[in-house]
N, C-alpha and C positions, 0 to 999 in steps of 0.2 A: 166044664159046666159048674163045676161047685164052689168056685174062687168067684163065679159071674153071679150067682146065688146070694153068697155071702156079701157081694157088694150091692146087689138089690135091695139087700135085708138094711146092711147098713144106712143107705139112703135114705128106707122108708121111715127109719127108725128117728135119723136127725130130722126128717120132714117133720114129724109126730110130734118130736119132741119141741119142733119151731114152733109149729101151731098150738102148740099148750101155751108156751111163752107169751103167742102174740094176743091169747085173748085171757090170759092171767092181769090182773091190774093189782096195783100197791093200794093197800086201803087205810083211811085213818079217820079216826073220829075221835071225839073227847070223850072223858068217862068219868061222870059225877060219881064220888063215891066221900063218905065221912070215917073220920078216925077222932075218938076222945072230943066229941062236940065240936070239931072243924071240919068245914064243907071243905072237900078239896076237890080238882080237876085232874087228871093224868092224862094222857096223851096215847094214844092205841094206834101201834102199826104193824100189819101184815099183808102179804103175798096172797091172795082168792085161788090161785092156780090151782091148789089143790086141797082136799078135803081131809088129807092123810092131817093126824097128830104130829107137830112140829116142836122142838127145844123152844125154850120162851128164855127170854131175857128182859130183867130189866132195867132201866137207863135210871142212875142216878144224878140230877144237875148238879153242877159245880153250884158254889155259894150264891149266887146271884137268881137263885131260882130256878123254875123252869119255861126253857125260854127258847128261844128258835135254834140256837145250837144244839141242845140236846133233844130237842124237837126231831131235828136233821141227823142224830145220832141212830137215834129209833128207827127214822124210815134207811138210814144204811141198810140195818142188819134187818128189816125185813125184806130188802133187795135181797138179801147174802140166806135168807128162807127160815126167817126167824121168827117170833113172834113177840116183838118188843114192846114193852110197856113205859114211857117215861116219865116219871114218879113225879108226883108232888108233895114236898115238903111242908110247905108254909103255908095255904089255903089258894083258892082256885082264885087265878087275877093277881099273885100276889108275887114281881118280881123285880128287880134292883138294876140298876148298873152304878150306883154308888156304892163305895168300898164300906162307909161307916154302917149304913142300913145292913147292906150284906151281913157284915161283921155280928151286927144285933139278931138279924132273923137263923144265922148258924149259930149264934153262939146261945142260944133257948135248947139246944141238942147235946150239944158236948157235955161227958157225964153224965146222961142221964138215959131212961131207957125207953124215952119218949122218941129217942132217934132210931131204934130199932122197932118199936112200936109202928112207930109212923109209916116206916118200909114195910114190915109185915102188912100193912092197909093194902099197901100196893099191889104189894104180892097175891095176897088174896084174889083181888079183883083181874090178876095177868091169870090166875087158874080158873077163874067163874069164866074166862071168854069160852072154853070147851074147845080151844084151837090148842094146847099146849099139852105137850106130854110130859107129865106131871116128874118123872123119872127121868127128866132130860132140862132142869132149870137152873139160870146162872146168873148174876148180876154185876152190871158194870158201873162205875161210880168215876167223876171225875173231880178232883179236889175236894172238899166239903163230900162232893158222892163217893168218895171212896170211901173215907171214913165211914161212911153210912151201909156200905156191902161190909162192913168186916163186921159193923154192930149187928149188924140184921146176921150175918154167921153164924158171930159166936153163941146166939140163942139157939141155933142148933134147929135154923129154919131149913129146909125140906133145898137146901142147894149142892149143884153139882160141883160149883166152881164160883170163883167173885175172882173181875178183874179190877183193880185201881189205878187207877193215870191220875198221876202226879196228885195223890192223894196223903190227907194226913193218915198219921200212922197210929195204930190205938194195939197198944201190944196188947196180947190173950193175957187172963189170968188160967191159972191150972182150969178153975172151974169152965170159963169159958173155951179152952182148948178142949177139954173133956166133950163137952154136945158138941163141937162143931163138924161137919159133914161133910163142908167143902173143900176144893184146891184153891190155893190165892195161887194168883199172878199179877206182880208188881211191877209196874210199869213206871221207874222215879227220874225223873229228872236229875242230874250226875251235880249241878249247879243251882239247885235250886236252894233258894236262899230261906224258906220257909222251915226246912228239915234239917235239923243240928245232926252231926254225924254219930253222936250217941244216943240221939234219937233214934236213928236206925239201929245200931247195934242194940240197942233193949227190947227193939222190937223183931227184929232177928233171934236174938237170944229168946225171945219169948214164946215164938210159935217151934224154934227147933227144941226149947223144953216142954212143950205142948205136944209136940211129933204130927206138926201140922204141913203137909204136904205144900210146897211154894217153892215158888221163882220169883227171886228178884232183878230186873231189869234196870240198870243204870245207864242213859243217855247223852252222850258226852257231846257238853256244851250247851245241854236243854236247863231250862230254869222253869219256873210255877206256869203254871197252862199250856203248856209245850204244844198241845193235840188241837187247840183252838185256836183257828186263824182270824181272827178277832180280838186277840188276845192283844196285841201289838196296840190297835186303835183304841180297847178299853183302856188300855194303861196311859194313852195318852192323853185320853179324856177324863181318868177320873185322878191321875195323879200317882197309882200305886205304882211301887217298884218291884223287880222282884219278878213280874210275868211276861211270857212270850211265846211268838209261836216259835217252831222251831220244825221246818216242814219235813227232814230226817225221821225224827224224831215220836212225828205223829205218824208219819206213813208203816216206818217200822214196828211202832208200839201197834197201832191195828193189824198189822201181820200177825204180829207172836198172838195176839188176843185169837185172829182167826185160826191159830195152830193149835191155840190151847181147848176153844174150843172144839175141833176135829179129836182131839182127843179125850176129853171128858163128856162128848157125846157121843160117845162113840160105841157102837151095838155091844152089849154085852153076850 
């Protein structure tokens, strides 16, 4: 009788659990919010199934703004029961598929504190939704967004974890290795032609004399946008060299992200 029981149970259990599924929907909406006198837009997506506090993440766009890829990024990881935010940098409506504009609207960030500024806006507004547990937040960045989860880090903002895909690289100083809270995980392109090889080694050298917990990820054969299957037809439309997709490369790099985080959300 008790193996006949146990398979009852089981049954009822996958039944219960189908029917959460079938009447859970992916939800998304946009979310006015301002940072330093710019109206911006971000992008909100989660899973309704359930009411429980979930890990939040948020989506940092490559340089071209925010835009249907990392739009599509967001609603992955709220398939995957996450509660993703994707960030706007440059003001709401405001984004490129020209390399020179791109070039202008990232390069108003670099060096200065107005690119982790701008992410903590973000951030904020992923904690006011009252779907995230606060104790369980991480940020994903791709080119341009990477850079942007390591500045938003090293301020020693409230993260568990920042992954970057094919993103530049901004070594820690002592200081900022000292606040920073979270684990990187690097996800680089082996060939990418953006990132000089002593580029990485000072930024190596920087976080292991910071005693910054990381992985770095080398991709052999991937070059600049590896993870965007879009990336192929931008470069032929806009002229730049240097990026591709590389379907290895993305498939793998969202595994290890999905590993990394099982682990740094993981119950304490």
């Amino acid at each position: 009788m008790f193996p006949v029981v146990m398979k009852t149970l089981a049954l009822f259990f996958t039944f219960f659990a189908t029917m959460l599924n079938v009447h859970a929907e992916l939800v998304t909406k946009p979310v006015t919010y301002e940072q330093g006198g710019v109206k911006l837009e971000g992008y909100l997506a989660y899973n309704d199934g359930t009411t429980a506090l979930r890990p939040g993440v948020l989506v940092v766009p490559e340089w071209w703004g925010l835009n249907d890829y990392a739009k599509g990024r967001a609603r992955q990881l709220a398939q995957l029961g996450y509660v993703a935010f994707a960030v706007d940098m440059y003001g709401a409506g405001v984004a490129t598929t020209d390399p020179k504009k791109a070039g202008e609207l990232a390069g108003q960030f670099y060096g200065k504190s107005l690119m982790a500024e701008r992410a903590q806006a973000a951030l904020d507004q992923l904690l006011k939704t009252g779907l995230v547990d606060e104790t369980k937040v991480a940020a994903i960045g791709f080119c341009f967004g990477g850079a942007v989860c390591q500045a938003l880090a090293y301020t020693g903002a409230p993260l568990a974890g920042i992954v970057s895909f094919h993103g530049s690289l901004l070594p820690a100083s002592p200081e900022a290795a000292a606040k920073n809270h979270a684990r990187f995980l690097i996800c680089h392109g082996a060939l990418d032609p953006f990132t000089k090889p002593e580029d990485i080694a000072a930024f190596k050298k920087s976080l292991d004399d910071g005693k910054i917990d990381y992985q770095f990820v080398s991709y052999s054969s991937a070059i600049h946008a590896f993870t965007n299957p879009g990336a192929d037809a931008m470069a032929a439309a806009s002229g730049l060299k240097g990026i591709g997709y590389n379907e290895a490369a993305a498939r793998r790099s969202w595994q290890h992200m999905k590993l990394f985080f099982d682990e740094i959300f993981a119950a304490k």
